[in-house]
N, C-alpha and C positions, 0 to 999 in steps of 0.2 A: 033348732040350732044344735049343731052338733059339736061334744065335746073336742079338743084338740088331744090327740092321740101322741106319745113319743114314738120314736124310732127306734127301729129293736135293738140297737146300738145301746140306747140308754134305759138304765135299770128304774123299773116302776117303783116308788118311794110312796108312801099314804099319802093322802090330800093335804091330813094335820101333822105331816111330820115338820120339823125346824130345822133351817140352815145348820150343817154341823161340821168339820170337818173329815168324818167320816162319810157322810154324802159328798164330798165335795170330791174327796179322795175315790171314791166309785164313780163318780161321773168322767173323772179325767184318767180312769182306767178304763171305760167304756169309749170313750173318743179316741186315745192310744188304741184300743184293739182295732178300731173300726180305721184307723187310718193306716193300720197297717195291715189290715185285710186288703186294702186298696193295693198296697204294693206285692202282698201272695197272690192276690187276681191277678196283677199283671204285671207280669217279672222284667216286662221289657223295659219297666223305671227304671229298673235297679240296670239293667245291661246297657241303657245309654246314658246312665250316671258315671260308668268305668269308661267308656270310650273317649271322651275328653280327656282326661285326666291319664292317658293310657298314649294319647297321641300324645299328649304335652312330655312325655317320660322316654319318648321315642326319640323325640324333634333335640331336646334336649340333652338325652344321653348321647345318641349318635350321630348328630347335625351340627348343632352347635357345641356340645360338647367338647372335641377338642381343638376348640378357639377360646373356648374360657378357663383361667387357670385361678383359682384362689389360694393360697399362701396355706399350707400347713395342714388341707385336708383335700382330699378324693373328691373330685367333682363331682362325683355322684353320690358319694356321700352327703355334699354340702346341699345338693338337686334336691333329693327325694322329701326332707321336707317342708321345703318349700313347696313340692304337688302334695304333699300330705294336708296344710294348710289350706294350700289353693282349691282342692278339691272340696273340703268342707264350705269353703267360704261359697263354692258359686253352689254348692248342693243346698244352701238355705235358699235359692231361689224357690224351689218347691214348696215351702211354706207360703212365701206370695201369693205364688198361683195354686196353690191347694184352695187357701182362704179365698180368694179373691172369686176361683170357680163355682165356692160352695154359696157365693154372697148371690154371686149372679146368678146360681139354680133358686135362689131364695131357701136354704137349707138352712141358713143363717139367722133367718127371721123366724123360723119353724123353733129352731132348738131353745133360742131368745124368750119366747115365748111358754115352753114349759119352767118348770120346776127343780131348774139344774141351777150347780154354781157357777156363777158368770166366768170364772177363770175358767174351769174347765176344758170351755173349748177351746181355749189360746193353749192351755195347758195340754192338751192332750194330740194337738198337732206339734208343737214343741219337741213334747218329750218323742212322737213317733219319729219324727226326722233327728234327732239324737242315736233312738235305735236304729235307724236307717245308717247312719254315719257310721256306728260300730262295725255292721258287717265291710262297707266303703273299706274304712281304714282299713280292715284286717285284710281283705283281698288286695288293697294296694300294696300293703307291706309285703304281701307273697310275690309284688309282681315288682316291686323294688331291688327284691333279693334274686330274681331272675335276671335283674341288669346290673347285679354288681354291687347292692346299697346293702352295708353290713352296720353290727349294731358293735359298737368298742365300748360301750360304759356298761354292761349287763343289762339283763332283761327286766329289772325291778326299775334302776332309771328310766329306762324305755318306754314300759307302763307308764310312770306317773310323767312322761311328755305326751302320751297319748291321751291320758286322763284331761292335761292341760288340752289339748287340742278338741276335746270333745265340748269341752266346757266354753272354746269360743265359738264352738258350732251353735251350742246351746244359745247364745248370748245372740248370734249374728240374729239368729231365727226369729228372736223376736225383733230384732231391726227390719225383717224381711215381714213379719205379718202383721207390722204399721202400716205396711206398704200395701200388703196383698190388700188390708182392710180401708184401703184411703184409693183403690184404682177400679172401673168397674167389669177388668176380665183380666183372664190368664194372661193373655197377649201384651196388658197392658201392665202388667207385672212384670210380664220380661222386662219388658222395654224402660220401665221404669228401674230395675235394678241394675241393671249393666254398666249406665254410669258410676253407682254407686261403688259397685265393686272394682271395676278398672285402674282407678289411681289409688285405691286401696292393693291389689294383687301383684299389678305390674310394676307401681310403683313402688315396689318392698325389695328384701332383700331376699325374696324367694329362688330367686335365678341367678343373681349377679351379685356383687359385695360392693353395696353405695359407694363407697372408696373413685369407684369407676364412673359415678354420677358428677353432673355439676353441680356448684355446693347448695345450691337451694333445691334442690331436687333429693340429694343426699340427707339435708337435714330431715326432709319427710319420711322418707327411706326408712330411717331409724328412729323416729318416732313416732309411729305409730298401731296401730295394733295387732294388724296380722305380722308385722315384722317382730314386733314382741311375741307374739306365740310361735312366729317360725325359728328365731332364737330357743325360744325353749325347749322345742321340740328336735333343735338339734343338739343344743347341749347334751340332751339325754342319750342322744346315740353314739355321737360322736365327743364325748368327754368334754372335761372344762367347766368352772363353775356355773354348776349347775342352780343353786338356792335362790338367789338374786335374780335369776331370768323368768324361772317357774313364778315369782311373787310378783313379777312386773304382769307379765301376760294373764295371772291371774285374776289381779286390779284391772287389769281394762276388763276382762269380761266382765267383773263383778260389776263394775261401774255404766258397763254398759245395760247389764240386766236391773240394775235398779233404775236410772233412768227410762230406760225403750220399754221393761214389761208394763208398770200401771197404764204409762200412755197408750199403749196395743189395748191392753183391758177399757180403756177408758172410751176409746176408738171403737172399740167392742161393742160395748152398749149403746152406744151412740149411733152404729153403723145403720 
């Protein structure tokens, strides 16, 4: 009978070493790198991650555009981050189907199996599609300021609505890899998150200003999360108190990762 081997992904540890959080913290830097080798091998992730969110900035800016007017700022000022938002929100589908792919190559059962820290693997597909987002956002903001979309509060607000926006990336992804971990293929991740996302995206105040909804449509509009971080993410750019918007959209991520992450972990082990 032969021994079960790791994957060179993850770092060989003694047989009599102890759970610690310094292994813990190596194993979910080895699943980071390895899931972002995935995206250096094939850059064409990342090129049809921009092409959505590239059409929606088109359609937007110069289609609809100038039929929407909002009171007191630049339509495309008030646009771009709502596709800043929007783009994060549907890029946690990858998580899904990352997990969900790796469950169904049985690569899930493999790693389960060794001597790692059960977060880890949640942890370290997480945190890759986080870094994934970073580069997203930065080339979106290049191609924002190609159509017009300026920053009026400086570049230190700006950051910290960017910092808010990564943070609901962060927060979605584990809502997306309950999901990747509970469906049994990629395909089946699409299709299971698209609901999810749709009356969350559409129904925000990413494109339009609720104002213009009917009133029970409107009240969702404005409460609920991506609309709280696309608030805050435009306060930063586009001036106006800014304090109170960044601690609202904060609180749902935070609220959302203590709820969704144990159950993904828990789903994890169970898988």
């Amino acid at each position: 009978m032969t021994a079960t081997t790791a994957p060179s992904f993850v770092a060989p540890r003694p047989s009599n070493a102890k759970p610690s959080i310094v292994w813990a913290l190596r194993d979910t830097g080895a699943m980071i790198g390895r899931n972002l080798t995935v995206i250096r091998r094939v850059p064409q992730l990342l090129v049809f991650s921009l092409i959505q969110p590239m059409i929606f900035v088109l359609l937007f800016r110069y289609v609809f555009g100038g039929a929407i007017r909002v009171p007191g700022i630049r339509y495309v000022d008030y646009l771009m981050p709502g596709i800043f938002t929007q783009t994060v929100a549907f890029g946690a589908i990858n998580t899904a189907v990352g997990l969900a792919e790796d469950r169904g190559k049985g690569l899930l059962e493999r790693l389960r199996s060794l001597p790692m820290a059960r977060a880890a693997v949640l942890g370290g597909r997480t945190l890759a599609d986080t870094a994934r987002n970073v580069l997203i956002i930065a080339l979106m903001t290049a191609i924002g300021a190609l159509v017009g979309f300026r920053i009026h509060n400086g570049v230190p607000a700006f950051l910290l609505g960017l910092l808010v926006l990564l943070l609901f990336g962060f927060a979605l992804s584990w809502v997306f890899a309950l999901i990747g971990l509970s469906v049994p293929n990629g395909e089946s991740a699409q299709a299971a998150a698209f609901p999810l996302l749709a009356p969350l995206v559409f129904a925000s105040n990413s494109f339009v200003d609720p104002a213009s909804m009917p009133t029970w449509l409107a009240w969702w509009a404005r409460n609920q999360p991506v609309s709280a971080t696309v608030n805050a993410v435009r306060a930063s750019a586009a001036g106006g108190p800014l304090a109170t918007k960044v601690l609202i959209a904060v609180a749902w991520s935070v609220g959302v990762i203590v709820v969704l992450a144990p159950l993904a972990v828990r789903k994890y082990r169970k898988a």
